[in-house]
C-alpha positions as CSV (number, residue, x, y, z in Angstrom):
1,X,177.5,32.8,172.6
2,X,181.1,31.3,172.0
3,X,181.7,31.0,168.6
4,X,182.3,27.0,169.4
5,X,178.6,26.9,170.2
6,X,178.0,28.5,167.3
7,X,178.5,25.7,165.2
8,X,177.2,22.7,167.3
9,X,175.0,20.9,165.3
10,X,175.5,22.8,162.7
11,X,172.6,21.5,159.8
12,X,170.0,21.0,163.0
13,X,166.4,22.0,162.1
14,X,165.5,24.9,164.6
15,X,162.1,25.3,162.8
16,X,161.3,21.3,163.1
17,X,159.9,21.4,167.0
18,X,157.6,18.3,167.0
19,X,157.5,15.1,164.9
20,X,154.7,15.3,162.6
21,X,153.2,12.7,160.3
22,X,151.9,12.6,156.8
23,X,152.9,14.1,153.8
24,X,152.2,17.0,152.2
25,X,150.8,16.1,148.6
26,X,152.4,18.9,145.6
27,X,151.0,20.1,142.2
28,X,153.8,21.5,140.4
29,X,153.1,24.3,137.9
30,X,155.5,24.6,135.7
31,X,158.3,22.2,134.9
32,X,161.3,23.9,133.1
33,X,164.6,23.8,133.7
34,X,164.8,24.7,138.0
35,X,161.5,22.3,138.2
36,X,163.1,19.5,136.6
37,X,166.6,19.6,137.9
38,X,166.6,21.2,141.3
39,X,162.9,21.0,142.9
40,X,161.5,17.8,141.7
41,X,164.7,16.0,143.3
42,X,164.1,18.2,146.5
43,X,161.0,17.3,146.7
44,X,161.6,13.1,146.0
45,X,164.0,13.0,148.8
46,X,161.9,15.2,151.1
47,X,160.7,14.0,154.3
48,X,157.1,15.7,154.5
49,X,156.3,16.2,151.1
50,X,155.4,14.5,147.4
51,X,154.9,15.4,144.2
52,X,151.6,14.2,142.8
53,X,150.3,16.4,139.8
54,X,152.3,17.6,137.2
55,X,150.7,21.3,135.6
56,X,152.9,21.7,132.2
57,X,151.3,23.4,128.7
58,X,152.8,19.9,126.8
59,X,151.1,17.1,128.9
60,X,152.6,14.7,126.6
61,X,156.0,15.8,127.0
62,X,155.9,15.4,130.7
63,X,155.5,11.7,130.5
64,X,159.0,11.3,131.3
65,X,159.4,13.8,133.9
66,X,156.0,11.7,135.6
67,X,157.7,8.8,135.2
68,X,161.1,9.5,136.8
69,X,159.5,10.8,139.7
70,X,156.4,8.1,140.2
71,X,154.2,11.2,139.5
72,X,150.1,10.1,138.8
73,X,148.8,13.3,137.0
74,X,150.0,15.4,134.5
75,X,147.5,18.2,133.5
76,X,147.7,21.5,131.7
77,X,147.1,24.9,132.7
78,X,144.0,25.6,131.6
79,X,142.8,22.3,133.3
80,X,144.5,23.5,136.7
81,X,142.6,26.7,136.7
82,X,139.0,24.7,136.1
83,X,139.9,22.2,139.0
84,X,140.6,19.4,138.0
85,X,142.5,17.0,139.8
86,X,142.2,18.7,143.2
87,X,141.2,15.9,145.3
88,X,144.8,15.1,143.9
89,X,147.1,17.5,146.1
90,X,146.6,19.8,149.5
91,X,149.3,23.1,147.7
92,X,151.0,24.3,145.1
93,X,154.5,25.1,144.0
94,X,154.6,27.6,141.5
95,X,157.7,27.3,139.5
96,X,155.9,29.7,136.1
97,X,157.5,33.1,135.3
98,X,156.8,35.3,137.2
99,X,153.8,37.2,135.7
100,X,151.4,34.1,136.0
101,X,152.1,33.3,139.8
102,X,149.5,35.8,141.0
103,X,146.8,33.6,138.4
104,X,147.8,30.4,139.9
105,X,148.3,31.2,143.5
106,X,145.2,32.9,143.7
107,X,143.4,29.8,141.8
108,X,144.7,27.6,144.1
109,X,144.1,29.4,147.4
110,X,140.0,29.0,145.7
111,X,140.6,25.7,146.0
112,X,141.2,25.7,149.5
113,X,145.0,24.5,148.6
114,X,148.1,25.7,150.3
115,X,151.0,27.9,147.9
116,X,154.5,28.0,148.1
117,X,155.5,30.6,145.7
118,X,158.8,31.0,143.7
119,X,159.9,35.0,144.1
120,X,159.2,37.8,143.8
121,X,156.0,36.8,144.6
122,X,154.4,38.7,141.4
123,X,155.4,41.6,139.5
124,X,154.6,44.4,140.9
125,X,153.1,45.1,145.1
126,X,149.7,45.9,144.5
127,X,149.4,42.1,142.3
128,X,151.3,40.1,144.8
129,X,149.0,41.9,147.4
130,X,146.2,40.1,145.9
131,X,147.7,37.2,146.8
132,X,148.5,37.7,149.6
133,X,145.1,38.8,150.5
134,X,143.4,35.4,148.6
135,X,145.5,33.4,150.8
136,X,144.4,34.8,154.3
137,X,140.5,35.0,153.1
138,X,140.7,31.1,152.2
139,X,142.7,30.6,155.2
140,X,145.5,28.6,153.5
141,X,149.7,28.9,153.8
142,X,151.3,30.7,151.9
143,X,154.8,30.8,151.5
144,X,157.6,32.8,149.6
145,X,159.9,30.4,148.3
146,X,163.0,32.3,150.0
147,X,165.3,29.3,150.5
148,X,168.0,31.0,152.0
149,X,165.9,31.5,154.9
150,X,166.4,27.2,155.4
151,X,169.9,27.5,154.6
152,X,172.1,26.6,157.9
153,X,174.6,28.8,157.0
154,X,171.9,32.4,156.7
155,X,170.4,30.3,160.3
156,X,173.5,30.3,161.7
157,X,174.5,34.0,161.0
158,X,171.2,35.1,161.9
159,X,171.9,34.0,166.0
160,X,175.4,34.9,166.1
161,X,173.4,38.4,164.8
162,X,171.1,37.8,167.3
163,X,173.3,37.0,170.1
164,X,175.3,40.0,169.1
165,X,178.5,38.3,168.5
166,X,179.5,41.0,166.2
167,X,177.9,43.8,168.1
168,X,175.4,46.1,166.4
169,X,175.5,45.9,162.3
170,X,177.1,48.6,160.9
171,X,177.3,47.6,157.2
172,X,176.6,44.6,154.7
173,X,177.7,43.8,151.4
174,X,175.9,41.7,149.1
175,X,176.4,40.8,145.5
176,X,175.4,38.0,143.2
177,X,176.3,38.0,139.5
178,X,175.4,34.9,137.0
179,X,175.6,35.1,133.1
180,X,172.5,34.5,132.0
181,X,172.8,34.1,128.3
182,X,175.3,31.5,129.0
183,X,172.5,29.0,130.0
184,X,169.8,30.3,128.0
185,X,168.3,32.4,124.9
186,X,168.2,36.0,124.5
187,X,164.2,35.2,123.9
188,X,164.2,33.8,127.6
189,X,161.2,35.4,129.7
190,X,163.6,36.5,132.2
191,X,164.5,39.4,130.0
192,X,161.1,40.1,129.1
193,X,159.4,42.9,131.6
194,X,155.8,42.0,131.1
195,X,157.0,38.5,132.3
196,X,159.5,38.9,134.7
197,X,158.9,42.1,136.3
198,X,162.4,43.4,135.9
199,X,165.9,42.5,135.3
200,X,168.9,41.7,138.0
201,X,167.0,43.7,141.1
202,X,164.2,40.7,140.8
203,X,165.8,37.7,139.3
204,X,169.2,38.1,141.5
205,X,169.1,41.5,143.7
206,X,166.1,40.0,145.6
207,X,168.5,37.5,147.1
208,X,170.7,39.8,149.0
209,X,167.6,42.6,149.6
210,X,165.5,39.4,151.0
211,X,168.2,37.5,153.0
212,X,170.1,40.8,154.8
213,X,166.3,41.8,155.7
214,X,166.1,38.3,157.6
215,X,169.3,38.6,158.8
216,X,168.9,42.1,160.5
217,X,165.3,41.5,161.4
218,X,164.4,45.1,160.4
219,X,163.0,46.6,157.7
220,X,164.3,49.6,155.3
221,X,163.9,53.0,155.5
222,X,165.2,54.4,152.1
223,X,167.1,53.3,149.1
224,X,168.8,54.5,146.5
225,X,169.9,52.6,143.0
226,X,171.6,52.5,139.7
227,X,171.1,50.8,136.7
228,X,172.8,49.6,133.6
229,X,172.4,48.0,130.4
230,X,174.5,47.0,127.1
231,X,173.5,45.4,124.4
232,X,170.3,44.4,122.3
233,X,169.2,41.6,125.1
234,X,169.4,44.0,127.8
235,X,167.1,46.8,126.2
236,X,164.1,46.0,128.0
237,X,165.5,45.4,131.6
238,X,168.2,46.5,133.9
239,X,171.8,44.0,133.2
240,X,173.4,45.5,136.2
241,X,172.1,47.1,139.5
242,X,173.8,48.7,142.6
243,X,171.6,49.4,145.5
244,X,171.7,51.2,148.9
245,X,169.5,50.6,151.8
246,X,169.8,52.2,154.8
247,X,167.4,50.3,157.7
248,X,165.4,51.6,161.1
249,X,168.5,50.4,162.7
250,X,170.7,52.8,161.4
251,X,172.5,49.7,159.0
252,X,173.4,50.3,155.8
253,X,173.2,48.0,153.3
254,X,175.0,47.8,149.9
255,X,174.4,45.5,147.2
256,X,175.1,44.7,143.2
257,X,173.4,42.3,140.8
258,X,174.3,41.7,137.2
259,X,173.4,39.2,134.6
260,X,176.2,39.8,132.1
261,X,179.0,38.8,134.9
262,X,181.0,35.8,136.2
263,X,179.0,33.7,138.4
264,X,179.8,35.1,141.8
265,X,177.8,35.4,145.1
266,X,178.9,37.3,148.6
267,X,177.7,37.9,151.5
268,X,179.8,40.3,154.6
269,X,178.4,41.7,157.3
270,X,180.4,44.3,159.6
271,X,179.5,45.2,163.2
272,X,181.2,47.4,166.3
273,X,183.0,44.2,167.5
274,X,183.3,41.6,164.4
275,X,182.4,40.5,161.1
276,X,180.9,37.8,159.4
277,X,181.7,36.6,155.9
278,X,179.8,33.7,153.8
279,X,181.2,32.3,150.9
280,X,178.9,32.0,148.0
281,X,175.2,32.0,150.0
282,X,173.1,33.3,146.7
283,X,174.4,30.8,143.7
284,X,172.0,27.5,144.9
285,X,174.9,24.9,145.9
286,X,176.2,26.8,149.1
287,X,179.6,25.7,150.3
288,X,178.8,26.3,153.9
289,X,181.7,28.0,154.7
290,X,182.1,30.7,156.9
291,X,184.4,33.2,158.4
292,X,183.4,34.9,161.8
293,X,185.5,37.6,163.7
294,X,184.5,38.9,167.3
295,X,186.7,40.9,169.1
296,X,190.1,39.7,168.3
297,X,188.9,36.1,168.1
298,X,188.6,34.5,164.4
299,X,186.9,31.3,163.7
300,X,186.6,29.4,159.9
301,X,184.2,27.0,159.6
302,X,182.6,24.4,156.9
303,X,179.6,22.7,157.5
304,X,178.6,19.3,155.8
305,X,176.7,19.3,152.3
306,X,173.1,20.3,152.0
307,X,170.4,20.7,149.9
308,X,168.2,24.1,150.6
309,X,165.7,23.6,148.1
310,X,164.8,20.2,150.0
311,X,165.0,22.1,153.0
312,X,162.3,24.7,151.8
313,X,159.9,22.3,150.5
314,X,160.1,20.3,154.0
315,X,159.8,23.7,156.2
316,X,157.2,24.4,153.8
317,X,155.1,21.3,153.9
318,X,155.7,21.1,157.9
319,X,154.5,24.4,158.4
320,X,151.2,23.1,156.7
321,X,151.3,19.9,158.5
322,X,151.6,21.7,162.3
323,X,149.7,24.8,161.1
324,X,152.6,26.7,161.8
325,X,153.1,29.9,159.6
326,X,156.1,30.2,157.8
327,X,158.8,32.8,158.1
328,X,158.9,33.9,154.1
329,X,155.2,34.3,154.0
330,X,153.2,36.6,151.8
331,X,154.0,39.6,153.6
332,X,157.9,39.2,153.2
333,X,157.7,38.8,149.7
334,X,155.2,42.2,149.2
335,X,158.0,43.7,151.0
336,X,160.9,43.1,149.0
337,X,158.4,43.6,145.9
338,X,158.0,47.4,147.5
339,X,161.5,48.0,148.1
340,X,161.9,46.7,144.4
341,X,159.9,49.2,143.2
342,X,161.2,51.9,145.3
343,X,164.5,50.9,144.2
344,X,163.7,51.2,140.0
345,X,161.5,54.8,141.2
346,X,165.7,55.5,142.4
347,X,167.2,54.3,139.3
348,X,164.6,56.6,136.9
349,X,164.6,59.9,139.1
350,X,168.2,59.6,140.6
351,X,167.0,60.2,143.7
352,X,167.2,58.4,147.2
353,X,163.6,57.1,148.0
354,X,162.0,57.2,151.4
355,X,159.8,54.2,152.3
356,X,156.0,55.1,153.0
């Protein structure tokens, strides 16, 4: 592949093979703060999918939210899980903390209704196995909500990675840093275990683990991991990570994750003939620039605006529409939730952890 090839068409929708119509009707759960600013919009401008049911704990307070976005049904969670309103939608997205996806995903798949997840897809393997396994008995989608894997830029590497451009992958780097307490409360769920699940590794080390496994299109064979915290809000989960994975391939894999940092993303693979570099893929607006090197060829590119979490939903609601099953299914997110484990079993023994 010339690297000028590379970049034709840049934004095209390999995933989007036949024109499909219809619309894929949404039942939010949970509306806070990524609900309201980043999916609902995604979803409004969307080509295969609406929003039709609102699932909140304040009804009342949604009325707003419902009427900004021409949304018929708000109901609460208790309401969701005795099923009502499901002549309503066809799936769900799951936007709650993380602890109560496995409850609503599982509810939902009951119904006969399709999921798209937010990550990690519970908090801990054997609970988002459940799901997992609820989902293929009631034979509905069910999707990770990995955005990065609709993100042109992460589609883009992963062919010049394909077409080995840059040879065999020797190493990657990953980081992404974001202060949380900046933008929220030391209170916040996130920073609660029983709720989250963990600290960096699974609100911000899952981007890197998740994207470099799509990327290299092999799994991990062993890990090995730090962890550090400072501070009363950080006494209950990790602040700071560093991880190692080495993959079947023989690829190594380093990565960082912090929530007491500047907000910082990176993303550089190495190979035998070439590199890639992408500029801020984990922080949600991604610049679309990119830096390639093969052999002694060098090639910067940007690519045009665009919004991933709209491209999720609609890869998302297309998959349900052809019957197609997504990339970032169930499976992918159990197995970044194992190598999250394996990766805090690291961090408490000190040891490098073989995966079973």
């Amino acid at each position: 592949m010339a690297l000028e090839d590379a970049f034709a068409n840049f934004t095209r929708r390999d995933w989007e093979r036949e024109s499909v119509a219809g619309t894929v009707r949404l039942a939010v759960i949970g509306i806070g703060g990524f609900a309201r600013q980043r999916a609902l919009p995604a979803i409004d401008e969307g080509t295969y999918c609406e929003t039709t049911v609102l699932v909140t704990s304040s009804p009342d307070q949604a009325a707003d939210v419902a009427e900004t976005y021409d949304v018929p049904h708000v109901i609460d969670y208790d309401e969701f899980l005795a099923g009502e309103r499901t002549e309503a939608y066809d799936g769900i997205y799951v936007a709650a903390p993380n602890a109560f996806h496995g409850e609503y995903a599982t509810a939902a798949a009951a119904f006969g209704k399709h999921v798209l997840c937010e990550k990690p897809l519970e908090i801990t393997a054997e609970r988002a196995r459940e799901i997992v396994d609820a989902c293929a008995d009631a034979g509905v989608t069910l999707m990770t909500a990995y955005r990065l894997q609709t993100e042109p830029t992460v589609r883009r590497t992963r062919e010049l990675v394909r077409e080995g451009v840059i040879g065999n992958v020797v190493q990657v780097h990953g980081g992404f840093s974001n202060p949380l307490l900046e933008h929220a409360s030391s209170d916040t769920w996130r920073l609660d275990p029983d709720l989250a699940g963990g600290g960096a590794l699974v609100d911000l080390g899952v981007y890197p683990l998740n994207t470099i496994r799509f990327l290299l299109d092999c799994e991990p064979t062993e890990v090995y991991a730090t962890t550090r915290s400072s501070g009363e809000a950080f006494d209950a989960v990790e602040e700071q990570i560093a991880f190692q994975l080495e993959f079947e391939t023989g690829a190594t894999a380093s990565c960082t994750a912090s929530l007491d940092a500047h907000a910082r993303s990176a993303l550089e693979l190495v190979g035998t003939e070439g590199m890639i570099d992408i500029e801020s893929p984990f922080g949600g607006v991604v610049p679309q620039e990119m830096v390639v090197e093969s052999g002694d060829v060098r090639m910067e590119y940007t690519g045009p605006p665009v919004d991933e979490v709209r491209e999720e939903f609609d890869y998302f609601s297309y998959c349900v529409l052809t019957g197609t099953d997504p990339e970032p299914d169930g499976e992918d997110g159990l197995a970044d939730l194992q190598a999250i484990e394996a990766a805090y079993e690291s961090a408490e023994t000190g040891c490098r952890i073989e995966f079973e």
